[in-house]
N, C-alpha and C positions, 0 to 999 in steps of 0.2 A: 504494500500500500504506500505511494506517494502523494501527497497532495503539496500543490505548487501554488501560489498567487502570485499573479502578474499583472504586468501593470498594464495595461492594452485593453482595450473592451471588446468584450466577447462578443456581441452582438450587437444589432440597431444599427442602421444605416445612418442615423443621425448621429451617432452618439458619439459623435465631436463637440457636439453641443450641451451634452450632458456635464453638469457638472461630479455629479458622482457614479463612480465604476466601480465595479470589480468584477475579477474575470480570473474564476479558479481550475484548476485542470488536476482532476482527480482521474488517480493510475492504480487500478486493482484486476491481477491475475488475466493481464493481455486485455482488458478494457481500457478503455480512458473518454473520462465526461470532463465536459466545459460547463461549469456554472458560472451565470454570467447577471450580473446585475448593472442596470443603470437607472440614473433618475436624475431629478431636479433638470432637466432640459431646459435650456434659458436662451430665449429670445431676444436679439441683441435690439428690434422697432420696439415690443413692450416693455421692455426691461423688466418681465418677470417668467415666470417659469412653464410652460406651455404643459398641458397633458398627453398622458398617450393614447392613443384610441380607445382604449378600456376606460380612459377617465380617470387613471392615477398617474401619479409623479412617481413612482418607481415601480422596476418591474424587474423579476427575475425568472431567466429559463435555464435550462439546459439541452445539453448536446453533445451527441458522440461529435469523437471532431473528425476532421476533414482525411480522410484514407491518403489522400496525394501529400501532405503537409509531414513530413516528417520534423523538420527542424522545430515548426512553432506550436503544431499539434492545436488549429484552431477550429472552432464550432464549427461545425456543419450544419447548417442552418435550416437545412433543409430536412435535418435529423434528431427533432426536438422530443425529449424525453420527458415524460410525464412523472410527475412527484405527486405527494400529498398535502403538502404544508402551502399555506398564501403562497399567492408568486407575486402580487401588489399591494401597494399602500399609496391610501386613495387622499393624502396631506399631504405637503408638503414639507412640515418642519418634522422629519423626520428618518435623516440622515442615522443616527443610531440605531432607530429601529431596521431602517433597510438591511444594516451590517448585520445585526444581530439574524435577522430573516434570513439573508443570504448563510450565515455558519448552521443556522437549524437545515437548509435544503442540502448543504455540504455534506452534514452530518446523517442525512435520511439516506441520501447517494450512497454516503460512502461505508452505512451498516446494509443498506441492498446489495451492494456490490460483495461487501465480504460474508455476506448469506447465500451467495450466488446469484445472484442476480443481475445477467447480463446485459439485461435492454437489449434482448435481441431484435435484429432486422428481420422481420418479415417480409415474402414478397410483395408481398397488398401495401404493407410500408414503405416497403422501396418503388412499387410503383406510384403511390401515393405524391412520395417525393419527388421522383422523378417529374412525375405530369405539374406538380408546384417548383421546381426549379427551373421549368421549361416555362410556366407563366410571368415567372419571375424576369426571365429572361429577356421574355418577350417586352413585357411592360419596362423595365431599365431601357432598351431601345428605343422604342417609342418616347421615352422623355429623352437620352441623350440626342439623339437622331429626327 
């Protein structure tokens, strides 16, 4: 079992704009998840903190990470892992509580993990992904292009 925290956000296309991250990468028996927190998103015209389509200011997933990425072993985003515990917090002044939230999901993971629990791929999953990476794809285009 390794668990790593770095500094980089695991997820969110925005989350340049976020003021708080974290972005963990837990390593048990040939698995490895990204748990990935960001919040407080701030608006540089409002100068306050925008929400996320759910309606809160911080949000936490996870994710097997990326098969082709060896060096930095990042989310695959397209390979989102289900937990138990909140993955949001719907206030804003609440930077501690995210931390605190993100180490309970760390620690769900990482008693799954060493119970056996691989979050396996299913095919229906990976076509699932597949057909939402390919949407994904499509739609990044049409706004760059």
């Amino acid at each position: 079992m390794r668990i790593t925290e770095r500094g980089w956000i695991g997820h969110y296309i925005c989350g340049d704009k976020c003021r708080f991250r974290r972005n963990t990468l837990i390593e048990c028996n040939g698995v490895s998840v990204v748990v990935s927190t960001v919040g407080l998103q701030f608006d540089q015209e409002t100068r306050d903190f925008d929400k996320f389509c759910n309606g809160s200011y911080f949000e936490t997933k996870a994710f097997h990470v990326k098969e082709d990425d060896p060096r930095f072993r990042d989310a695959d985003i397209g390979k989102e892992i289900s937990f138990g515990a909140k993955n949001y917090i719907d206030f804003a002044d609440a930077d501690d509580i995210a931390n605190a939230n993100h180490d309970i999901i760390v620690e769900e993971i990482k008693q799954e993990l060493l119970n056996g629990n691989i979050y396996p791929i299913t095919e229906e999953k990976e076509k699932k992904w597949k057909s939402g990476q390919d949407l994904w794809a499509i739609a990044v285009v049409r706004v760059l292009y």
